[in-house]
N, C-alpha and C positions, 0 to 999 in steps of 0.2 A: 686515356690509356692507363693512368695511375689507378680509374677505379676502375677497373677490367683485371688489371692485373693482383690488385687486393681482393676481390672475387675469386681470382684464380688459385688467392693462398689460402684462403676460406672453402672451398672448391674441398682443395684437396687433405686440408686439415680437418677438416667437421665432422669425419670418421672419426677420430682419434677424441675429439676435443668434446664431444657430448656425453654427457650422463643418462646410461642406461634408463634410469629412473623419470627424469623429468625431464630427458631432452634435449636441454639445455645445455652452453660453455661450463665446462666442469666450474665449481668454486669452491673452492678448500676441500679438494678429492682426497680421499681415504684409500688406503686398500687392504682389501678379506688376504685372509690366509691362501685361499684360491688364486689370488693373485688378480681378480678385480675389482675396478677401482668407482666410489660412487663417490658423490655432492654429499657432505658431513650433514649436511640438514634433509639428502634425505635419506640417508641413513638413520638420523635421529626420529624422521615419522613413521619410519620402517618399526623402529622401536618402541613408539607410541603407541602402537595397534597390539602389540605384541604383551605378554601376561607383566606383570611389572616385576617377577621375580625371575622373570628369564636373563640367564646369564650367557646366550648365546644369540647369534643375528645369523637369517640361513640366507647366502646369498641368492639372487632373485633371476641369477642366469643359470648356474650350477647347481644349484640348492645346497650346497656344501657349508659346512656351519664353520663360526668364526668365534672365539670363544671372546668376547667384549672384556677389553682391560679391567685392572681396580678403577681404573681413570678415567673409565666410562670410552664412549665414543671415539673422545676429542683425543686420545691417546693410542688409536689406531695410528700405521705408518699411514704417513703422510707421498702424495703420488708426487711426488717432487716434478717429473720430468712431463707428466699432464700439468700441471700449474704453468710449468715454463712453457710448455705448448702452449696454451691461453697467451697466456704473457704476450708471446711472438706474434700472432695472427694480429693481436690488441695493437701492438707496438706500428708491426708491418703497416697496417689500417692506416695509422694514423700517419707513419713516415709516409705513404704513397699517397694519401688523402690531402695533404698540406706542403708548401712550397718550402718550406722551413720550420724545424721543428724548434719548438720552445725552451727554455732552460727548463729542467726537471726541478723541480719544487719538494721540499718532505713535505711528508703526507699529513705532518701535525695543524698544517693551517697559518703557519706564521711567515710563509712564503721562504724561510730558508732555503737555500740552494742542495740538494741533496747531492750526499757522496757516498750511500749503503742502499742495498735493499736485501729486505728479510723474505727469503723466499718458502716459509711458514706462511705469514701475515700476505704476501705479495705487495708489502709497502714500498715506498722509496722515502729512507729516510738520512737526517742532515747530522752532522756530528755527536752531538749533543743525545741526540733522539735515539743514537746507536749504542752509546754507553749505557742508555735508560734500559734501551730493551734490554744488554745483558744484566742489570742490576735485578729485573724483575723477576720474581721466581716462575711465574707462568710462563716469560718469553724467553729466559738467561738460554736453552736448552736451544730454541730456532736459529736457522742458517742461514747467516748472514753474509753476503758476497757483494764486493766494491761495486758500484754502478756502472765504472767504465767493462768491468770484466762480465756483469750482467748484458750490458748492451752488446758485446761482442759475443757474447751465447747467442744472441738471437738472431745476427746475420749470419745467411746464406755461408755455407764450409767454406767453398773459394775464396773468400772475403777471409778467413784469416782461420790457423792453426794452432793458437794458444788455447789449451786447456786451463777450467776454471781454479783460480786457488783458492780452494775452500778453506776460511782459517777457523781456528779452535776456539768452540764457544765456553773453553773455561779458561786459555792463554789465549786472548783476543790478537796480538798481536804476530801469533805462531801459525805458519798452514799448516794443515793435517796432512802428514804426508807416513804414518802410522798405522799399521790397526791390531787391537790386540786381542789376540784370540781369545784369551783365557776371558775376558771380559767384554768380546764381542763386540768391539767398537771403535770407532776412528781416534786416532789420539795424536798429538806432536810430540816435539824432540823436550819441551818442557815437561809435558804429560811422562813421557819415558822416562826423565832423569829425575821425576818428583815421584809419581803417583804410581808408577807401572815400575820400577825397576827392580821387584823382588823378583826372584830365582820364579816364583808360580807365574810370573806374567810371559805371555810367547808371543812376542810380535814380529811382525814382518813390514818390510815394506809395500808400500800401496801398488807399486806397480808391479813387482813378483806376484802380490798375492790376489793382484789383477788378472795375470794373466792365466796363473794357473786355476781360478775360478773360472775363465771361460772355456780354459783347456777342458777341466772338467765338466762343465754343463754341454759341452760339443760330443764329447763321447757317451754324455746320457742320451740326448737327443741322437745320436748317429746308431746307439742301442734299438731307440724307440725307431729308427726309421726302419729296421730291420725284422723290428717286431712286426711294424706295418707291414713288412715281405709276408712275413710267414704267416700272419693271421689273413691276407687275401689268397696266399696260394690253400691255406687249409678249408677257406670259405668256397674258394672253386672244388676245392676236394668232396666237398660235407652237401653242393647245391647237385653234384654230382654224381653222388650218391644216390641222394633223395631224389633226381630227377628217373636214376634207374629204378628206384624202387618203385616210383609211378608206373613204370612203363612195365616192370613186373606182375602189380598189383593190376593190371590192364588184364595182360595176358593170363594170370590165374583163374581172376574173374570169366575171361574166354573160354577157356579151356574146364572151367565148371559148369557154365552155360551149353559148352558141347555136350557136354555129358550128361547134362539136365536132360539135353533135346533130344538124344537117345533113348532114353530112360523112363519120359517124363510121368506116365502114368503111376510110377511106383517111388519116386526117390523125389517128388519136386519138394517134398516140408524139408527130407536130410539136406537136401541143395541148398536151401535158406540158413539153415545150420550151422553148414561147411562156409557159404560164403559172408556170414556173420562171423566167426571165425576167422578169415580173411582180414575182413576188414576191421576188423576189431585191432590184428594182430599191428596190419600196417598203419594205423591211425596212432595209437602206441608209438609205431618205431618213428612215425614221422612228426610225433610231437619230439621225440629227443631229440632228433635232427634241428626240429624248430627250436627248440632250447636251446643248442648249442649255437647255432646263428646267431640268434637272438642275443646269447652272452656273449659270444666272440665284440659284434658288434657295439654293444652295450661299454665293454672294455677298452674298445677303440676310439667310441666315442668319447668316453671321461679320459682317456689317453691326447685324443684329439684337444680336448680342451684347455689341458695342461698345458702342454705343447704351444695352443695358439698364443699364451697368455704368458709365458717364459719368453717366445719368439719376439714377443711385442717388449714386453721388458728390455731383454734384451739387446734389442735395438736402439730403443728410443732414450732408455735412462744412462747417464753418465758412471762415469766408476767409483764415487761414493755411494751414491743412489744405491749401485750395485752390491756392493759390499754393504752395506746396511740392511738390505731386504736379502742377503744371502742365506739367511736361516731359512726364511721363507719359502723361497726358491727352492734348495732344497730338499724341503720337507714336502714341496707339490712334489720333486722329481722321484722322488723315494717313491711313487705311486708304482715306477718303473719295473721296482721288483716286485711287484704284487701282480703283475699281467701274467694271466694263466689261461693260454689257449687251451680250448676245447676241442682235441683234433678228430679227425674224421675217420669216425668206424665202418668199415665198408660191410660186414658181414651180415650186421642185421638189414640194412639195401637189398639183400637176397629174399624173396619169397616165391613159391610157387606151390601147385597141389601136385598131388599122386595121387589119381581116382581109380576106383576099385569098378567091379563089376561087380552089382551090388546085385546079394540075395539076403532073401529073409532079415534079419533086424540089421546088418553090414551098416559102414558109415559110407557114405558116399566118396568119400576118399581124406587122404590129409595133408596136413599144411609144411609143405614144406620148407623150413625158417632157414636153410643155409644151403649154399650151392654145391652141389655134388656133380660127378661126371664119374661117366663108366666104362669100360672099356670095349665098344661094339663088334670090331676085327680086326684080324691079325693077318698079314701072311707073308710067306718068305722063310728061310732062314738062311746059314753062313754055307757057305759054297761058292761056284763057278758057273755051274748052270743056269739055264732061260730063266728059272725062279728062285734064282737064289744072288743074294749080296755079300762083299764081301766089305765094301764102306757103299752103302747109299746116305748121298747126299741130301740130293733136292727131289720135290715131290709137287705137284700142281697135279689141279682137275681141270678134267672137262665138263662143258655144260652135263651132259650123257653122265658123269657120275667116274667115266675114265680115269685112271691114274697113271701119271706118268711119273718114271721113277730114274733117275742120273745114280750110274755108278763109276764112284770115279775111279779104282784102282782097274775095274776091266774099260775103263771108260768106252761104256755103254748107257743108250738112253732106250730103257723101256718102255710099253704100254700095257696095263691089266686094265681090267674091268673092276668095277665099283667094288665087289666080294672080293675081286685077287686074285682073277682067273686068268691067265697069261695070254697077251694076245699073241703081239710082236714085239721086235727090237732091231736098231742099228748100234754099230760100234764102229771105232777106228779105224779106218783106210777103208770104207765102203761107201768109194768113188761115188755112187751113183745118188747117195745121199748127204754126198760134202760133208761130213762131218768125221773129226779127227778127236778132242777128248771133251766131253761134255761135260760142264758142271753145275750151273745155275738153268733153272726153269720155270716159266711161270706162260699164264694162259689168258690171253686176252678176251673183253665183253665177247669175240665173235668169233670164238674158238680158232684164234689163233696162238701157237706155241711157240713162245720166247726163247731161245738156249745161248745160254753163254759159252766159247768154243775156242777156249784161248783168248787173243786176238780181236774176235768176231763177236757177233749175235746172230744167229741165224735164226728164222723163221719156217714151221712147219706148219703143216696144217694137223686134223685131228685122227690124221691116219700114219701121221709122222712120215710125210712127204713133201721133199723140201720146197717152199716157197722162195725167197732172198734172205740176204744178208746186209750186211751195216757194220761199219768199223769204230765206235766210239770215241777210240784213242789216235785216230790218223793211223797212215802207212808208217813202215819200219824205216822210211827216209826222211821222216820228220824225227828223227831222235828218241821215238817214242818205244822202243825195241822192251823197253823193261815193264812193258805194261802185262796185266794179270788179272783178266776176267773171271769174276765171281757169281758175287750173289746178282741176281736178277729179280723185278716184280715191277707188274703192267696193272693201271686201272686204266679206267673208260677214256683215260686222253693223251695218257704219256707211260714212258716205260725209263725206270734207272736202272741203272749197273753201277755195281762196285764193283773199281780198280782195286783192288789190293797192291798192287805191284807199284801202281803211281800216286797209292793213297786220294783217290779223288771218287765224287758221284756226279756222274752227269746223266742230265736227264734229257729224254728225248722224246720227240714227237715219237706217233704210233709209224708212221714211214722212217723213223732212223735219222731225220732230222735233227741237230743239234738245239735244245732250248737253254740249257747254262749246265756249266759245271763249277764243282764244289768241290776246293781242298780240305781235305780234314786227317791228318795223320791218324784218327783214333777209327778210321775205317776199316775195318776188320771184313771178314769173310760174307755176312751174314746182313740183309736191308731189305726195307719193306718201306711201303707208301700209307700213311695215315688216310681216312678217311675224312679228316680235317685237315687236309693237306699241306704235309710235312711228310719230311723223311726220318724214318726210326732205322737204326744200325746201330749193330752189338761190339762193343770194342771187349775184345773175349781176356786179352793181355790187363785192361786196366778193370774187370770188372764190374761192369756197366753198360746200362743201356741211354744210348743218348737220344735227342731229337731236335733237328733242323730246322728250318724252315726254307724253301727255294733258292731264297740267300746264300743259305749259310748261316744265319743267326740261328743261336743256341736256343732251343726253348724251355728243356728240360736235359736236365742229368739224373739218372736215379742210380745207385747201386745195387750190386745184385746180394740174394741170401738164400741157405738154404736152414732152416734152424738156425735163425743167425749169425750162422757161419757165412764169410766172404764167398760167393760160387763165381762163377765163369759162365758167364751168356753164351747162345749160338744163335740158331734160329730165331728167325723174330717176325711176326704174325701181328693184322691189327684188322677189329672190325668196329660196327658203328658205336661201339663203347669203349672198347680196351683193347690193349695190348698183350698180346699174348710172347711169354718168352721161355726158349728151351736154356736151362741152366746146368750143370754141372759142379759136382764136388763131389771132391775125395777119388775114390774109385770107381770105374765102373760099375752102374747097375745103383746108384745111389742118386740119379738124377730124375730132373722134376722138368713139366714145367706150369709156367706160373702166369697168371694174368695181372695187367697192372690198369689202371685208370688215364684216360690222357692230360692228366697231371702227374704221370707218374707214381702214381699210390699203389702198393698191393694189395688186390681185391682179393682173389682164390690160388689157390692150386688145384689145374686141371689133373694131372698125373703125377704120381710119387714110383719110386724105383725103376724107372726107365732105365735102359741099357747104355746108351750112349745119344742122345735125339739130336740131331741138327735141324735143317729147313723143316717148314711146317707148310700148311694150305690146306683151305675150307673146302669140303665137300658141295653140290648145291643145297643141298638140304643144312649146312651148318655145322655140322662135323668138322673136328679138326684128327688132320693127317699128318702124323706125325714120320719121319723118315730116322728110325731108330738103327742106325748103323747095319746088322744084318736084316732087318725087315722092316715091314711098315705098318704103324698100329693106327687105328682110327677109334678117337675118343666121339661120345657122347655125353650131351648135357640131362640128365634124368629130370 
């Protein structure tokens, strides 16, 4: 059992306890400015190979260079707390390997009974031998600690709670319980009242300036964990991009190859032209993309490296150890302010062509490097009549191209044709189609038509005659009287509703069945279904657009802008890339709206000077439908 369990301490120590270089139980470890730590010898063949006037050593994990003392080698810091690991594994070995351990002997060979050990040298030496060391000029400087306080370092924490007193290797008799700033180093109460007591010296004590040293190194690192946030959320931003740009660069390529096959008799050499051009353009943008990864990554790694190599320090060395290599430390963490993310441009992502009908020397068409959208139809204006609005809300289509249109102040739910041409309409107290003030609507895979109706959801079909209904929030005898149906929106499996009234989004099977509901006070008027399935809803009071997840967990908050002014969301729109959001600022007639990435990033803006826009919804062809207060406009992507 004793050698199973000394295996076990070896097991788990022999990460820790080898040299990079040779493999091997560290012996007399050094460590780089990087913070780690090699075998002095072989650092010194590191330096045998090397020009003989070089005055630096590159470490062989990092490459990061070290600038070698006057003192050579042997006057790098020393790994204190790797030597004591050795030590411990050696000691353990030997306690669990034998019945009874033997009298510790110094190391001089005369069999004296030792009472010191130099934990420089890793000796254990006898009275005599300890006064020598400090007499000599090579060793007077090494850290000398009682035997009995060394062996108690080595057992297991449970086994006891006294920390080491390390004393003064130039008042042998004194602990160091000192450190002075001005001069960088551990000192006692003799050192203070001889050597240190002019006005320039500023010492503190070890255990204040213990603490506050980890205080500080907890807030670098808790810096860097944050950096690690932002540099994966802008990594998904920048792969998200570039994965659109692929898929652009797809469809350009198409849609020049159409036009090729058209054509082909007279325009196939322009075609090679145009679509060298292309690809020239997006090979360009998507090496910057690649450079930016590439750096982000690069930054996190030498980030990562730091980090792993402070965490370990950290842990494992005691609080002189620590305060001795605090320069060090440091000057790694300093690297902190030098991280400069490369954030993610969405605009050059965009490419596509505009092809011409080409005569005589014509180019076959051009490259278009940013996303534009135009404004295809309009219809309605302000009034009371079958084709006029006086607040239109919500808007959804039919397969057929249909538009349906919720007006809530005559609360009426209309139907036009794809152009604007009016069919029919129901409105309030028209018994024979159940419905009382409509607000929310949206249109299922199988042209079935959602409405939110107070209380209710009702179901029509695509001639706007009514199918069933469904209660979200319970009858008015479960307590639930304050409830306030809104926004509405159905994909291929489920349909949610926002309660405004009880601040919640519950989602439902396509029959009205309950599958969970979600409190969220910041639920506003205004929700839609991600095609990566989450819920997006506009909180219009705080400014923002948020996203859920089925939970309820958060996944994203973005704020809204319009020229970097704070604006107010409505409407909120998502397809198999982005988020689309109707925004608001200032006055009437000065709003937009705006596409974002499903991280949240602003990609474009679809529309500038809109009237008032609430709910939105795609056409079949991809059109977005906008429900602009008196009318209803429909954009196109060019």
């Amino acid at each position: 059992m004793a050698e199973a369990a000394a295996k076990t301490v070896w097991k788990i120590s022999q990460g820790h306890l080898e040299c990079p270089i040779c493999c091997c139980l560290f012996k007399d470890p050094k460590m780089l400015d990087c913070l780690h730590s090699f075998c002095l010898n072989c650092l010194e063949e590191m330096m045998s190979k090397q020009k003989p006037e070089a005055e630096k050593i590159t470490c062989p994990i990092c490459r990061r260079e070290t600038q070698v003392p006057d003192g050579g080698l042997q006057s790098l810091a020393s790994s204190f707390f790797l030597s004591s690991l050795v030590d411990e594994v050696k000691q353990q070995e030997e306690v669990l390997g034998e019945a009874s351990a033997p009298t510790v002997t110094c190391d001089c060979g005369e069999g004296k009974e030792a009472t010191s050990r130099c934990l420089d040298c890793s000796d254990n030496l006898c009275q005599e031998c300890r006064k020598a060391h400090g007499r000599v000029k090579s060793t007077k400087n090494h850290q000398i600690i009682s035997l009995g306080d060394w062996k108690k370092s080595k057992m297991p924490p449970a086994e006891h709670s006294k920390s080491i007193t390390r004393m003064c290797t130039i008042h042998t008799d004194h602990p160091l319980c000192f450190f002075c700033d001005t001069c960088d180093t551990l000192i006692c109460s003799m050192c203070v009242a001889l050597d240190h007591r002019s006005a320039e010296h500023n010492f503190l004590k070890i255990d204040d300036l213990i603490r506050s040293f980890r205080s500080e190194v907890e807030n670098i690192l808790q810096k860097f964990k944050k950096s690690r946030q932002r540099f994966k959320s802008t990594e998904k931003s920048i792969e998200h991009a570039r994965n659109r740009l692929q898929k652009k660069l797809a469809q350009a390529r198409s849609d020049i190859d159409a036009k090729v096959e058209a054509e082909i008799s007279k325009i196939r050499n322009k075609a090679k032209l145009l679509t060298d051009k292309v690809n020239k353009i997006g090979q360009e943008r998507d090496s910057e993309y690649e450079k930016a990864l590439m750096h982000n990554r690069k930054q996190m790694e030498r980030a990562d490296q730091t980090i792993a190599a402070v965490k370990d320090l950290m842990s494992q060395a005691d609080d002189f150890e620590l305060l001795e290599l605090k320069p060090k430390v440091m000057h790694n963490l300093e690297f902190q302010k030098e991280l400069k993310c490369e954030p993610a441009y969405h605009g050059p992502s965009f490419i596509g062509v505009r092809c011409h009908d080409v005569v005589s020397d014509a180019e076959l068409g051009e490259v278009c490097v940013s996303e534009k959208w135009q404004l295809k139809g309009e219809f309605s204006k302000e009034g009371t009549g079958d084709k006029e609005f006086k607040l239109a809300t919500a808007v959804a289509c039919f397969r057929n191209g249909d538009i349906v249109v919720t007006e809530v102040f005559l609360k009426r739910l209309s139907l036009f044709s794809s152009t604007g041409q009016y069919k029919t309409s129901i409105a309030q107290g028209d018994a024979r189609h159940q419905l009382e003030a409509p607000w929310g609507v949206a249109v299922s895979h199988d042209d079935l038509l959602f409405v939110t109706d107070k209380k209710k959801v009702k179901v029509f079909d695509n001639e706007l005659q009514f199918v069933r209904e469904f209660t979200p929030s319970g009858d008015d005898a479960d307590g639930q009287s304050d409830s306030n149906l809104q926004s509405i929106v159905v994909d291929n499996q489920r349909v949610a509703v926002a309660d405004r009234g009880r601040k919640v989004i519950s989602v439902h099977n396509l029959d009205g069945s309950l599958i969970s509901s979600i409190s969220n006070n910041m639920v506003d008027n205004f929700l839609t279904i991600s095609n990566f399935g989450c819920l997006v809803f506009t909180n219009y009071a705080g400014q923002s657009v948020q996203c859920v997840n089925l939970k309820g967990k958060e996944m994203f908050s973005v704020k809204t802008f319009i020229n970097g002014k704070a604006a107010k969301p409505t409407g909120v729109l998502c397809d198999d890339e982005t988020i689309y959001v109707a925004v608001h600022y200032g006055s009437t007639g000065s709003s937009e709206v705006q596409r974002y990435d499903s991280n949240g990033a602003l990609v474009a803006t679809v529309a500038h000077g809109l009237y008032n826009p609430l709910e939105m919804a795609f056409t079949p062809a991809g059109d977005v439908v906008v429900a602009n207060r008196h009318s209803v406009k429909i954009f196109e992507r060019m």
